[in-house]
KOLTI-273041 format. One record per residue: residue number from 1; residue in one letter; x, y, z of N, C-alpha, C, CB in turn. Coordinates in Angstrom, 3 decimals. Glycine has a CB too. Example, Ala and Ser with C-alpha at 12.3 -4.5 7.8 and 13.67 -1.06 7.14 Angstrom:
2
REC seq type       nu       nv       nw      cau      cav      caw       cu       cv       cw      cbu      cbv      cbw
REC   1    a   13.190   -5.690    7.800   12.300   -4.500    7.800   13.200   -3.300    7.800   11.308   -4.473    9.046
REC   2    s   12.850   -2.250    7.080   13.670   -1.060    7.140   12.900    0.030    7.870   14.084   -0.598    5.725
REM end
This chain:
204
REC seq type       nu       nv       nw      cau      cav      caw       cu       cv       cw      cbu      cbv      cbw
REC   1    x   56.089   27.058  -23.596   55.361   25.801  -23.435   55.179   25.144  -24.794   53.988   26.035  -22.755
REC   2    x   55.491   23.942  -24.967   55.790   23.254  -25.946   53.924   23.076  -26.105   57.006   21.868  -25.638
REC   3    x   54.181   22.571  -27.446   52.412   22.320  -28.776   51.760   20.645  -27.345   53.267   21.105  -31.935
REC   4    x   53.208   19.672  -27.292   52.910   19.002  -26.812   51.979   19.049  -25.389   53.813   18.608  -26.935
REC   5    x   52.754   19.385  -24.412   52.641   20.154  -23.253   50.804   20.669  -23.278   53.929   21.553  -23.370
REC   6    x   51.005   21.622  -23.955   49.114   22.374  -24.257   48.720   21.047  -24.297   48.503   23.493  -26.042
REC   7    x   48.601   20.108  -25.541   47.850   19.052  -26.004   47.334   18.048  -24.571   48.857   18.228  -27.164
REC   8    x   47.964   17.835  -23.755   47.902   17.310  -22.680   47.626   18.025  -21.167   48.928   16.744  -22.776
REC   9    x   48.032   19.184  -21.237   46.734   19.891  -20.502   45.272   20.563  -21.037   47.297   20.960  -19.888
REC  10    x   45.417   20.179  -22.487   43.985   20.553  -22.803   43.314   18.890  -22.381   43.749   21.188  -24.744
REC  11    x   43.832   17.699  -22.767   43.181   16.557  -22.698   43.091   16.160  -21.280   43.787   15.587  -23.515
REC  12    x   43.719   16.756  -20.188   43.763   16.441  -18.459   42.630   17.826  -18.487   45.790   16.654  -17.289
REC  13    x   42.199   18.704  -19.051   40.775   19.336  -18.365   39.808   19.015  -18.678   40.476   20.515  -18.430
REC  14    x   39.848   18.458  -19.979   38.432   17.430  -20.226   38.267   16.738  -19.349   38.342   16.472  -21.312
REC  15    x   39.520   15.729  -18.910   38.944   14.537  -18.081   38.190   15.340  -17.192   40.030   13.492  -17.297
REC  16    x   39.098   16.359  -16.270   38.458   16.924  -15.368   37.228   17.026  -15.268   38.781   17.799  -15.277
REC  17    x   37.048   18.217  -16.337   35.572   18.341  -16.501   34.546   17.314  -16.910   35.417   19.219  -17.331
REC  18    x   34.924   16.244  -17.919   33.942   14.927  -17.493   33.926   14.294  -16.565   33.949   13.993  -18.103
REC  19    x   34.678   14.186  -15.865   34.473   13.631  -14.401   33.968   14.485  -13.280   35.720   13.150  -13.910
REC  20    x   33.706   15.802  -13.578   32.982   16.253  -12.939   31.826   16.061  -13.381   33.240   17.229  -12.722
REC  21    x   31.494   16.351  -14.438   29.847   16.296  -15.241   29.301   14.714  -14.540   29.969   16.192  -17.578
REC  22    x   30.296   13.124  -14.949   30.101   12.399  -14.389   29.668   12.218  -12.952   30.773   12.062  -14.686
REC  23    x   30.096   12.917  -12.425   30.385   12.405  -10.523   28.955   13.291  -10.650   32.267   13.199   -9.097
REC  24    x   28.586   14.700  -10.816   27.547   15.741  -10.485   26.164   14.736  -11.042   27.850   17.480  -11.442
REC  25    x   26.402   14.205  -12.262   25.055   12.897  -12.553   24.683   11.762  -11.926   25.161   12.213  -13.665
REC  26    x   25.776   11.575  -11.399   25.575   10.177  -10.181   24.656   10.923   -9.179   27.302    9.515   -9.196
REC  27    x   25.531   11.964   -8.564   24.805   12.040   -7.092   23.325   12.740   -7.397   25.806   13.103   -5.861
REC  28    x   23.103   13.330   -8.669   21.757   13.909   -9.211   21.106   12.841   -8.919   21.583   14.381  -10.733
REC  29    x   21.271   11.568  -10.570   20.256   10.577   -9.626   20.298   10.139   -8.915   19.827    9.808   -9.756
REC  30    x   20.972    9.909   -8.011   20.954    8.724   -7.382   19.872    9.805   -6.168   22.765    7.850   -6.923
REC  31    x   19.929   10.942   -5.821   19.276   11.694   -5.156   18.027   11.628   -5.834   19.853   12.900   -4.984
REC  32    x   17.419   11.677   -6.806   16.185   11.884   -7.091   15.622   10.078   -7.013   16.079   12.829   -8.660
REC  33    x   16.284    9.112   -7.112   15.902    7.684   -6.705   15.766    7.881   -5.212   17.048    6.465   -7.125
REC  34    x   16.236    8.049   -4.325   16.254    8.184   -2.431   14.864    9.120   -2.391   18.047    9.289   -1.496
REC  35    x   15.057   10.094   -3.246   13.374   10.810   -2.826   11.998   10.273   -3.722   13.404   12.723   -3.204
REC  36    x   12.435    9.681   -4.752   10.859    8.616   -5.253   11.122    7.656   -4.420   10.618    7.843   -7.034
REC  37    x   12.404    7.183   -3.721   12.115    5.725   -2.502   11.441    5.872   -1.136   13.582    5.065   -1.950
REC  38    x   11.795    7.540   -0.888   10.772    8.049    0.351    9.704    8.146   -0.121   10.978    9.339    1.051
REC  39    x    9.347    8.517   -1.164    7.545    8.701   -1.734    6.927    7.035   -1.338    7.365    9.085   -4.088
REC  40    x    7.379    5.983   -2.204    7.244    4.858   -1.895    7.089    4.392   -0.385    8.156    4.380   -2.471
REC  41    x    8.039    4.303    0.420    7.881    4.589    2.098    6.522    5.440    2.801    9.240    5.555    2.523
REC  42    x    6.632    6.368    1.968    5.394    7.704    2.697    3.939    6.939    2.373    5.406    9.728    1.600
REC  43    x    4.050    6.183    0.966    2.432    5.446    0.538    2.156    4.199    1.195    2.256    5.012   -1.117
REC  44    x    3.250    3.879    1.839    3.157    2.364    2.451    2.481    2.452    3.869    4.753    1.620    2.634
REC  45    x    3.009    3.557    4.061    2.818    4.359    5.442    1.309    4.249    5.479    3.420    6.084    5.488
REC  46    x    1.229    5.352    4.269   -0.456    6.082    4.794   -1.660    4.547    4.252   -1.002    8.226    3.366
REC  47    x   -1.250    3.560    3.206   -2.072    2.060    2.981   -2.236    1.960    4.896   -0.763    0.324    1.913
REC  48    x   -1.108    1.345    5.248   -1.209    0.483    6.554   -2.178    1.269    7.272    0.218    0.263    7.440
REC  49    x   -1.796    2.589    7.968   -2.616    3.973    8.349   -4.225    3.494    8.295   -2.275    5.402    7.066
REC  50    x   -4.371    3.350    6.534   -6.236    3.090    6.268   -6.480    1.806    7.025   -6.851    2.777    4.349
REC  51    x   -5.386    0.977    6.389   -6.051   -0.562    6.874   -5.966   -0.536    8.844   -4.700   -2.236    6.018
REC  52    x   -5.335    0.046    9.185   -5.546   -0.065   10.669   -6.630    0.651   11.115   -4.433    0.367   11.428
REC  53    x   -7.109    1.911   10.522   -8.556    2.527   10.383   -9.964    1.809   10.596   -8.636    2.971    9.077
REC  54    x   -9.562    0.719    9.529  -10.432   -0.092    9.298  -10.421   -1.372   10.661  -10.115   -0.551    7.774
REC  55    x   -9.198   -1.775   10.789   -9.518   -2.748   12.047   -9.794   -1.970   13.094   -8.386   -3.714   12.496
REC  56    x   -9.605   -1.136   13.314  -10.306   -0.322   14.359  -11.754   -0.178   14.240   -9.779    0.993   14.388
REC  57    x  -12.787    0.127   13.469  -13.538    0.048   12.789  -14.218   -0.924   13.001  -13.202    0.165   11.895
REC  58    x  -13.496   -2.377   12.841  -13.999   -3.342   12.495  -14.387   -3.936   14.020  -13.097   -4.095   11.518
REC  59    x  -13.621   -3.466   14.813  -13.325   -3.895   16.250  -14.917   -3.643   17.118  -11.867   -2.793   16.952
REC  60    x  -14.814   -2.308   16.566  -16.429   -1.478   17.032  -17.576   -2.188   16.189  -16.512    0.482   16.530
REC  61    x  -17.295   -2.391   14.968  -18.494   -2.942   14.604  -19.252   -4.160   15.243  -18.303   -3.203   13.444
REC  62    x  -18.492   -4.857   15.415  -18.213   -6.416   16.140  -19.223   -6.119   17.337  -16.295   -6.841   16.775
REC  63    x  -18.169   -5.370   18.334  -19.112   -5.257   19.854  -20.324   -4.203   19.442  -18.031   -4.462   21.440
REC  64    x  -20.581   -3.878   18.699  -22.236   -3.085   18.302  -22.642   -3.975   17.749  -22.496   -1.713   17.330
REC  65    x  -22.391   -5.242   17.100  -23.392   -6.162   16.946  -23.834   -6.510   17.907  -23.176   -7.097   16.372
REC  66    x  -23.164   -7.084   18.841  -23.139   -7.933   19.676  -23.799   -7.644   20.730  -22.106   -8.235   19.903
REC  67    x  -23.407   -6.124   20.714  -24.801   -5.515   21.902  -26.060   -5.183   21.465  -24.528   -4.121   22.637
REC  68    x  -26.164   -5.097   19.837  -27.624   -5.056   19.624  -28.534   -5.867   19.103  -27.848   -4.263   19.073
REC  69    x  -27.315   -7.120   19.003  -28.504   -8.098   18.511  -28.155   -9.842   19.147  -28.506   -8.052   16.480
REC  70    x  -28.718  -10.412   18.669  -28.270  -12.271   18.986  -27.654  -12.906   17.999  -29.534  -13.355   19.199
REC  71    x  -26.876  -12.101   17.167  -26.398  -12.546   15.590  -25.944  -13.900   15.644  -25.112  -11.634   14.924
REC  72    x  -25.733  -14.394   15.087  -25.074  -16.015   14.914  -23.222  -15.498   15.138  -25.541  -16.942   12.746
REC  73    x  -22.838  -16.474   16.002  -21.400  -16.398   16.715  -20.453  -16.411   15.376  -21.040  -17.863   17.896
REC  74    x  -21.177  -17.613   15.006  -20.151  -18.008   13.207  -19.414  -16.669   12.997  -21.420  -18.309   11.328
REC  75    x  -20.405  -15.667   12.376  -20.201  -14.256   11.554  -19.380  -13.891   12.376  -21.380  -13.161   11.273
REC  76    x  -19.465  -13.630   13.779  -18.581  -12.727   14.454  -17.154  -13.654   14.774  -19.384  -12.109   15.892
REC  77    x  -17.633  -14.672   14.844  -15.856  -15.836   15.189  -15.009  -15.483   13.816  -16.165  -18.279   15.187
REC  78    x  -15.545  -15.718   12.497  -14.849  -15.127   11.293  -13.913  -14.190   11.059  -15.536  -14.736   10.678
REC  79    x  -15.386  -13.171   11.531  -14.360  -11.419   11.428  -13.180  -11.340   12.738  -15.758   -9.613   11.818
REC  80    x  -13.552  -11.926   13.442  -12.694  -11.311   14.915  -11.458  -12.291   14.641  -13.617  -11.631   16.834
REC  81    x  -11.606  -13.672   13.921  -10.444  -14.904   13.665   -9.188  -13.841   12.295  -11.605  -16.919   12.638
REC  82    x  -10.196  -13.385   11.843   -9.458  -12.742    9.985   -8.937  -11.337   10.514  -11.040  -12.346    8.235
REC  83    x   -9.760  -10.772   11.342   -9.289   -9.470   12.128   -7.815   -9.565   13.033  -10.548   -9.107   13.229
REC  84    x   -7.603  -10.752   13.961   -6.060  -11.264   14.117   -5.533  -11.887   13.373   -5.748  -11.937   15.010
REC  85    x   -5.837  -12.165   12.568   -4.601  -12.731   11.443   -3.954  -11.434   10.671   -5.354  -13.885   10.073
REC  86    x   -4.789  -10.793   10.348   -4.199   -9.519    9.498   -3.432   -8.287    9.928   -5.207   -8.935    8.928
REC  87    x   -4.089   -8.409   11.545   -3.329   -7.495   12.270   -2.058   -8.246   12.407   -3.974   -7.047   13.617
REC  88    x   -1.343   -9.131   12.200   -0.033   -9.701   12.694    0.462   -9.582   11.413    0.051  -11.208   13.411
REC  89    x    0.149   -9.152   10.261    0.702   -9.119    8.940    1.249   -7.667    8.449   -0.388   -9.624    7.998
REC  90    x    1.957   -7.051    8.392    2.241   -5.929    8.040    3.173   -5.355    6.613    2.713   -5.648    9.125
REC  91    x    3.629   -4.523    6.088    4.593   -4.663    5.017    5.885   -3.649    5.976    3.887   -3.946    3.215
REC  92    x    6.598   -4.136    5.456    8.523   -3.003    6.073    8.281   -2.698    4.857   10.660   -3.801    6.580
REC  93    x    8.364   -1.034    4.845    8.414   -0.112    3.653   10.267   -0.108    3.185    7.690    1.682    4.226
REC  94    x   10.910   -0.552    4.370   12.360   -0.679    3.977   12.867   -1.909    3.263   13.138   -0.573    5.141
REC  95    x   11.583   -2.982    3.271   12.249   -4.690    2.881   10.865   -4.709    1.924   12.428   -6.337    4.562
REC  96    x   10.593   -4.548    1.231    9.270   -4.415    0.509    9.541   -5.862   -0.809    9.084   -2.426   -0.283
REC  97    x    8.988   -7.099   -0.785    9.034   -7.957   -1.135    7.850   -8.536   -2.004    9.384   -8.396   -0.255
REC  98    x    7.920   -9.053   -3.251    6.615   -9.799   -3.513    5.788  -10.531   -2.156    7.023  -10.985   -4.593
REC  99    x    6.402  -11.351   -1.796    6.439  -12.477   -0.973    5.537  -11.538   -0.094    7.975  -13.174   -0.409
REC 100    x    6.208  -10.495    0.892    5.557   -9.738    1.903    4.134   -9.003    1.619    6.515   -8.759    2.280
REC 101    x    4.175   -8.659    0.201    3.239   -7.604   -0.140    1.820   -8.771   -0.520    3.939   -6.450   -1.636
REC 102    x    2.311   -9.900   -1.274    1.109  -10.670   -1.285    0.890  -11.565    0.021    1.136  -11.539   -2.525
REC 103    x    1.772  -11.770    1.159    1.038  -12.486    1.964    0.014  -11.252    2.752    2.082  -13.417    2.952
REC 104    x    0.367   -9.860    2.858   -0.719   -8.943    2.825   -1.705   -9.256    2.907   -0.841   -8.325    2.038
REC 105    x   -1.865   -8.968    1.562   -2.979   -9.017    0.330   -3.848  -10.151    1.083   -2.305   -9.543   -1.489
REC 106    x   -3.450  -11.083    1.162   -4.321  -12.157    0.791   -5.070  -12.068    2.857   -3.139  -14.025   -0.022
REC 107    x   -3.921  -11.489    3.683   -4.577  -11.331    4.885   -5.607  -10.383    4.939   -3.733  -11.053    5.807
REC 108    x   -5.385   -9.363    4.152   -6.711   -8.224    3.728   -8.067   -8.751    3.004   -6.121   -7.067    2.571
REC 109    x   -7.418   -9.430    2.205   -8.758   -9.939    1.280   -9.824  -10.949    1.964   -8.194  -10.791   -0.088
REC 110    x   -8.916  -11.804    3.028   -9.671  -12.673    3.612  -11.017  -11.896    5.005   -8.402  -13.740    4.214
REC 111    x  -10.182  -11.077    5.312  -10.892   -9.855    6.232  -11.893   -9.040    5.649   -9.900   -8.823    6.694
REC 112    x  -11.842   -9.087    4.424  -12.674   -8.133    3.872  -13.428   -9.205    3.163  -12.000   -6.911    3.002
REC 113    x  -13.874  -10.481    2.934  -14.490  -11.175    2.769  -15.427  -11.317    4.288  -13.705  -12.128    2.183
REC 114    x  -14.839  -12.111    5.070  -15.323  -11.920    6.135  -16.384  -10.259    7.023  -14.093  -12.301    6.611
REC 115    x  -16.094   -9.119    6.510  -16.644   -8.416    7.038  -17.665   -8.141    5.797  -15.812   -7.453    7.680
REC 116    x  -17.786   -8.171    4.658  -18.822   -8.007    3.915  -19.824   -9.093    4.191  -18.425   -7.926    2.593
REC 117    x  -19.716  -10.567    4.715  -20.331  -11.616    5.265  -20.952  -10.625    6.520  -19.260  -12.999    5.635
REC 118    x  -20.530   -9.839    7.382  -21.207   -9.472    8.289  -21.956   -8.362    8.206  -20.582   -9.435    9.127
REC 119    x  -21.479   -7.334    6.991  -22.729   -6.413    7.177  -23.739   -6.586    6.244  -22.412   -5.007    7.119
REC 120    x  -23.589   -7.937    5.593  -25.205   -8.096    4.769  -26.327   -8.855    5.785  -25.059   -9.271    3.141
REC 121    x  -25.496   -9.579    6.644  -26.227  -10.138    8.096  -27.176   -9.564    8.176  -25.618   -9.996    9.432
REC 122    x  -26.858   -8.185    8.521  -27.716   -7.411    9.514  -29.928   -7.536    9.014  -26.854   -5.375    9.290
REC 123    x  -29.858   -7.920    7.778  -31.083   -8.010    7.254  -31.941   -9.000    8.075  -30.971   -8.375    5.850
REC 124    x  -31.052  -10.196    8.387  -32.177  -11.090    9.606  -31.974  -10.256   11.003  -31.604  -13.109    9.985
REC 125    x  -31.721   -9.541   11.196  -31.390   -8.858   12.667  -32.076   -7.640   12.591  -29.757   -8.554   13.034
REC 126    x  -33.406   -6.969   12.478  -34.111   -5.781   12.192  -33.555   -4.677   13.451  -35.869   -6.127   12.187
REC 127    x  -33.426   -5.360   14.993  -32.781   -4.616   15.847  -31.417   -3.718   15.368  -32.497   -5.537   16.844
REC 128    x  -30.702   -4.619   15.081  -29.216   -4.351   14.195  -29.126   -3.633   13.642  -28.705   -5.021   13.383
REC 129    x  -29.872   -3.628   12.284  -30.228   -2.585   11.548  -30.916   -1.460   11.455  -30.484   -2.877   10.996
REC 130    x  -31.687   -1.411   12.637  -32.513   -0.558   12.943  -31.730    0.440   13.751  -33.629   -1.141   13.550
REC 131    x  -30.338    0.321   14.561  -29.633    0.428   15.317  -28.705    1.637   14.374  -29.142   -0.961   15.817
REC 132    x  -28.848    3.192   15.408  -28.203    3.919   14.850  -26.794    3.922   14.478  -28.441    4.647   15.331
REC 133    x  -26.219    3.474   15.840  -24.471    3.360   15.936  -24.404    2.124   14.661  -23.669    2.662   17.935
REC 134    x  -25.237    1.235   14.434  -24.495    0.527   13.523  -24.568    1.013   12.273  -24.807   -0.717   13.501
REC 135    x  -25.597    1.710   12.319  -25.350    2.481   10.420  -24.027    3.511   10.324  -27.021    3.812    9.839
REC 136    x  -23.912    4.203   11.387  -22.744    4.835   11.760  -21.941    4.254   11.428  -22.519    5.109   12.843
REC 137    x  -21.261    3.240   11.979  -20.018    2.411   12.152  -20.324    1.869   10.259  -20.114    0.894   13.813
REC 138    x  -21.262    1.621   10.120  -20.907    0.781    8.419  -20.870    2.066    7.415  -22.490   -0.561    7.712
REC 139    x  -21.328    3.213    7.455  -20.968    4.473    6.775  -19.694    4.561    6.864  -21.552    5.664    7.256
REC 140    x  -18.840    4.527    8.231  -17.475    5.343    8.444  -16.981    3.810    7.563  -16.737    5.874   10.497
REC 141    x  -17.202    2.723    7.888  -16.553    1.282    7.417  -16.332    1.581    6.139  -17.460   -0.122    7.543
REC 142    x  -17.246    2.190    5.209  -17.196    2.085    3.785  -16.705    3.225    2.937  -18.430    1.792    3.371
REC 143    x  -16.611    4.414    3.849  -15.512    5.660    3.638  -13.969    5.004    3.607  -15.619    6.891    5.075
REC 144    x  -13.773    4.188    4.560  -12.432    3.731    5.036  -12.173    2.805    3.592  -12.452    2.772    6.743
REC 145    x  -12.995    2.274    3.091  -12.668    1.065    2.149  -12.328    1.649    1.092  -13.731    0.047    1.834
REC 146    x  -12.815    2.598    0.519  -12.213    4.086   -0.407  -11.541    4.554   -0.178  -12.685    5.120   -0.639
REC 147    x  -11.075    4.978    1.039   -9.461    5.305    1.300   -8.449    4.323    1.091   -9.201    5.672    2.677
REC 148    x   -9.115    3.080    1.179   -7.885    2.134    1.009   -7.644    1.764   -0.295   -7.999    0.885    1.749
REC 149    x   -8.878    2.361   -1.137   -8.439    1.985   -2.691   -7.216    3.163   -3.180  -10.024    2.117   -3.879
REC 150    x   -8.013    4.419   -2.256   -6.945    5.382   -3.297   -5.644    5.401   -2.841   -7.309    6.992   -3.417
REC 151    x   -5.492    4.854   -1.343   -3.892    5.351   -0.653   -3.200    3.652   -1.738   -3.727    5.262    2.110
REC 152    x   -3.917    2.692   -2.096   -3.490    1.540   -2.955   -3.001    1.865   -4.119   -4.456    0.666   -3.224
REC 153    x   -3.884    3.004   -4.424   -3.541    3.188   -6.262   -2.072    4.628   -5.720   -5.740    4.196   -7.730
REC 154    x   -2.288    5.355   -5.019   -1.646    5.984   -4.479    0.473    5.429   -4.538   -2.579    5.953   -3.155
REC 155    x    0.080    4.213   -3.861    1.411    3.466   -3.872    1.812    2.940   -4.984    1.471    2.466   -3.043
REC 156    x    0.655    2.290   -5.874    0.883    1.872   -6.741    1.588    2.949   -7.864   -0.187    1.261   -6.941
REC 157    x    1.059    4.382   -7.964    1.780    4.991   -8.591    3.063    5.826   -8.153    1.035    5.539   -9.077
REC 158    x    3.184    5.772   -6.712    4.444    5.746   -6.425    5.486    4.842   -6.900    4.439    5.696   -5.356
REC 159    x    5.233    3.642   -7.078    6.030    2.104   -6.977    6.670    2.590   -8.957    4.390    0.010   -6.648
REC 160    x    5.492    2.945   -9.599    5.458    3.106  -10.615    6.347    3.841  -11.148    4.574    3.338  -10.806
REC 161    x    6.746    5.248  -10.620    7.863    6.124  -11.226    9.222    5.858  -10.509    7.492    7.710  -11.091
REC 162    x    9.113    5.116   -9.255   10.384    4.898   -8.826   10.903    3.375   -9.909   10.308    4.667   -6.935
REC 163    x   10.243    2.727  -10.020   10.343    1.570  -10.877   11.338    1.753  -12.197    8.880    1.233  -11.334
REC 164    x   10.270    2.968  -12.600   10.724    3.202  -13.965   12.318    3.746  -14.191    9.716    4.249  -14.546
REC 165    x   12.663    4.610  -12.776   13.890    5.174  -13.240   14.724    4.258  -12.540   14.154    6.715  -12.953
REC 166    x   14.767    2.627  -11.805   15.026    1.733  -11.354   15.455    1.103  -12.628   14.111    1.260  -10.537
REC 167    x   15.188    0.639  -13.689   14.945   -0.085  -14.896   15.104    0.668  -16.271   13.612   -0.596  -14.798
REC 168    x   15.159    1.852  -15.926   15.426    3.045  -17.677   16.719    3.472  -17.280   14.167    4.874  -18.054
REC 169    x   17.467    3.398  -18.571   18.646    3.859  -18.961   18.564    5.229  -19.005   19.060    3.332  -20.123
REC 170    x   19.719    5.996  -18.630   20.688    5.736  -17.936   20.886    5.564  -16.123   21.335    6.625  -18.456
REC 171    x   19.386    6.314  -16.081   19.615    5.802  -14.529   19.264    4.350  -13.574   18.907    6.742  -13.865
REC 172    x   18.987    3.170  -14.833   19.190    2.659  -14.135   20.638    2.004  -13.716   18.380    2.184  -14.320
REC 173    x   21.750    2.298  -14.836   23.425    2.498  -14.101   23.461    2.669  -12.334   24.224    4.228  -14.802
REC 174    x   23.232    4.095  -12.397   23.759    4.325  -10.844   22.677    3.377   -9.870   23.654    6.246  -10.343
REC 175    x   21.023    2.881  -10.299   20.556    1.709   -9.381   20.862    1.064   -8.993   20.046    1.124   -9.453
REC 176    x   21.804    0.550  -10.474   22.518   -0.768   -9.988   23.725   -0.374   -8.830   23.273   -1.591  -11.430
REC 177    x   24.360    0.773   -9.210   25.243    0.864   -8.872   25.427    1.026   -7.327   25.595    1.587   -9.590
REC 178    x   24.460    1.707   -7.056   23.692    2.013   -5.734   22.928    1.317   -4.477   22.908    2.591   -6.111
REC 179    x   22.626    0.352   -5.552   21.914   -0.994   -4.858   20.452   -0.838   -4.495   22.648   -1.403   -3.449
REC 180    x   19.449    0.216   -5.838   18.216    0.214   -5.220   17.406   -0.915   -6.055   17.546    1.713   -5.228
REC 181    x   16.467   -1.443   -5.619   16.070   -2.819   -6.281   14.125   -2.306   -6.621   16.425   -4.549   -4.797
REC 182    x   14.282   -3.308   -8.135   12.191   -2.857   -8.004   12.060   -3.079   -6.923   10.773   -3.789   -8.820
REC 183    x   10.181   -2.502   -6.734    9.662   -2.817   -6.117    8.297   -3.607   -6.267    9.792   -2.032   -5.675
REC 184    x    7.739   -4.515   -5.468    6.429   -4.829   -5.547    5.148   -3.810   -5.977    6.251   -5.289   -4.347
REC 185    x    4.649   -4.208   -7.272    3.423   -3.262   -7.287    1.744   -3.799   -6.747    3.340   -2.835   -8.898
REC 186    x    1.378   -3.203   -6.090    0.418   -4.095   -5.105   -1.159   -4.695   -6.228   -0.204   -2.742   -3.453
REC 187    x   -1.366   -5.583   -6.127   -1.729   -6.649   -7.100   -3.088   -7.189   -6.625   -0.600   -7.832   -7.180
REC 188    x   -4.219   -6.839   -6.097   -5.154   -7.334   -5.362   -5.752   -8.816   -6.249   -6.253   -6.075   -5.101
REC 189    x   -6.252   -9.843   -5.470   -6.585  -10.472   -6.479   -8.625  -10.108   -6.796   -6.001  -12.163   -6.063
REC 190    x   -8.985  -10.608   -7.383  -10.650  -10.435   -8.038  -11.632  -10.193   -6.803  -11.282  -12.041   -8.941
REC 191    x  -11.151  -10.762   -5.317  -12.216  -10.688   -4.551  -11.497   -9.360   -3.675  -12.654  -12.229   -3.734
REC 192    x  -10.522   -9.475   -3.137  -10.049   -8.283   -2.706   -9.632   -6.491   -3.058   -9.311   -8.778   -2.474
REC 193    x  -10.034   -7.285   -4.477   -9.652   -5.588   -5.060  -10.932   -4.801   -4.996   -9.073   -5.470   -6.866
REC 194    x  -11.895   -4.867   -4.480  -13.397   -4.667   -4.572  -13.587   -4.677   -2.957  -14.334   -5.971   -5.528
REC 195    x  -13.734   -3.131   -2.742  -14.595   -2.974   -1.082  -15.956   -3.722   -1.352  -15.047   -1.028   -0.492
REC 196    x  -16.118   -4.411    0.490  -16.859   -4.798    0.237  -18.327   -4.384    0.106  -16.577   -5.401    0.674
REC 197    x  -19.673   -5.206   -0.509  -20.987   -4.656   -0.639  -21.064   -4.341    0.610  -22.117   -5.476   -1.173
REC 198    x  -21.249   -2.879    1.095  -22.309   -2.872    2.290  -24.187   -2.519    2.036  -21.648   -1.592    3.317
REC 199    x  -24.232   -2.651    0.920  -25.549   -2.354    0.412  -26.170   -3.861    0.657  -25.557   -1.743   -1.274
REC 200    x  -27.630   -3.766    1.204  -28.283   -4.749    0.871  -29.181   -5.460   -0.148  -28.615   -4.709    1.477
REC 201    x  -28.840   -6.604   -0.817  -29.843   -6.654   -2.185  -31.314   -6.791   -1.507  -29.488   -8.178   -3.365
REC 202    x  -31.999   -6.134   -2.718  -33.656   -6.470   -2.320  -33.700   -7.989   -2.453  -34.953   -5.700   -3.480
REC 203    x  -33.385   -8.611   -2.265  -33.762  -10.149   -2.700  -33.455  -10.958   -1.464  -32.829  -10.779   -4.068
REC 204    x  -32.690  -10.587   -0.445  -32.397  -11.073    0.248  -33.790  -11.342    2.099  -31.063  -10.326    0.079
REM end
């Protein structure tokens, strides 16, 4: 076997072997991007999960006003008007969009404006408040509103490490290559990022 001959099967096993090393790094990341994109999916999941908690929640609170006191219709037309709007709003953990994630937002925030309007109510309504099931129902209400901060920050730091290897070299090569795209990091604005008061001020 000629000097030549060697020289060119030593330089055809490199390729080999870099193109194996190559091909074995693609499907590495691109596998560890598909399982931070299911993490992402799994937090979107368990957000919606709380927030439907909560309209459930919110559903009961409503008719326990209503059976224990003469509240003003206003308060309850609000919550029950912001309570269907938000339920028709959802996020696709598969199409995850600015656009989608803040028209959310802003259906949550308006609901949760609206229901903090109703449980400071209860102070002209002594029946209401005096009313066991409703302290019930605003205890479990305000557990739920803490779940929805942490399953929020939850996604948010999901969104966060899939992001990063979305956008950092070298993996973000095979992203592109792959076709996985950022994602929305969820963004509350000043009134919505804040469960609401269920405490009553002395002043009121």
């Amino acid at each position: 076997m000629s000097s030549t001959t060697k020289v060119l099967i030593g330089i055809a096993g490199v390729i080999v072997l870099l193109g194996a090393a190559i091909f074995g790094w693609y499907f590495s990341t691109k596998n560890t991007l598909v399982e931070k994109e299911e993490i992402v999916k799994e937090a979107v999941g368990n957000m919606q999960s709380q927030y439907q908690r909560r309209m459930d929640l919110i559903s009961k609170a409503v008719k326990t006003a209503i059976a224990e006191s003469k509240h003003e219709r206003g308060t309850f037309t609000d919550v029950t008007e912001a309570r269907a709007r938000a339920t028709q709003i959802t996020i696709d953990p598969n199409n995850l969009t600015e656009e989608s994630l803040r028209r959310f937002q802003e259906a949550q925030g308006e609901l949760s404006q609206a229901l903090g309007r109703l449980m400071v109510a209860d102070e002209n309504y002594p029946e209401l408040k005096a009313s066991q099931a409703w302290q019930e129902i605003r205890a479990q209400l305000e557990g739920t509103e803490n779940r929805i901060n942490k399953a929020r920050d939850d996604y948010n730091a999901a969104v966060k490490k899939y992001n990063l290897d979305v956008r950092q070299f070298p993996s973000s090569i095979v992203a592109g290559w792959a076709g996985f795209e950022v994602k929305p990091m969820f963004e509350a604005d000043a009134e919505a990022q804040h469960a609401p008061d269920f405490d009553i001020p002395e002043d009121i």
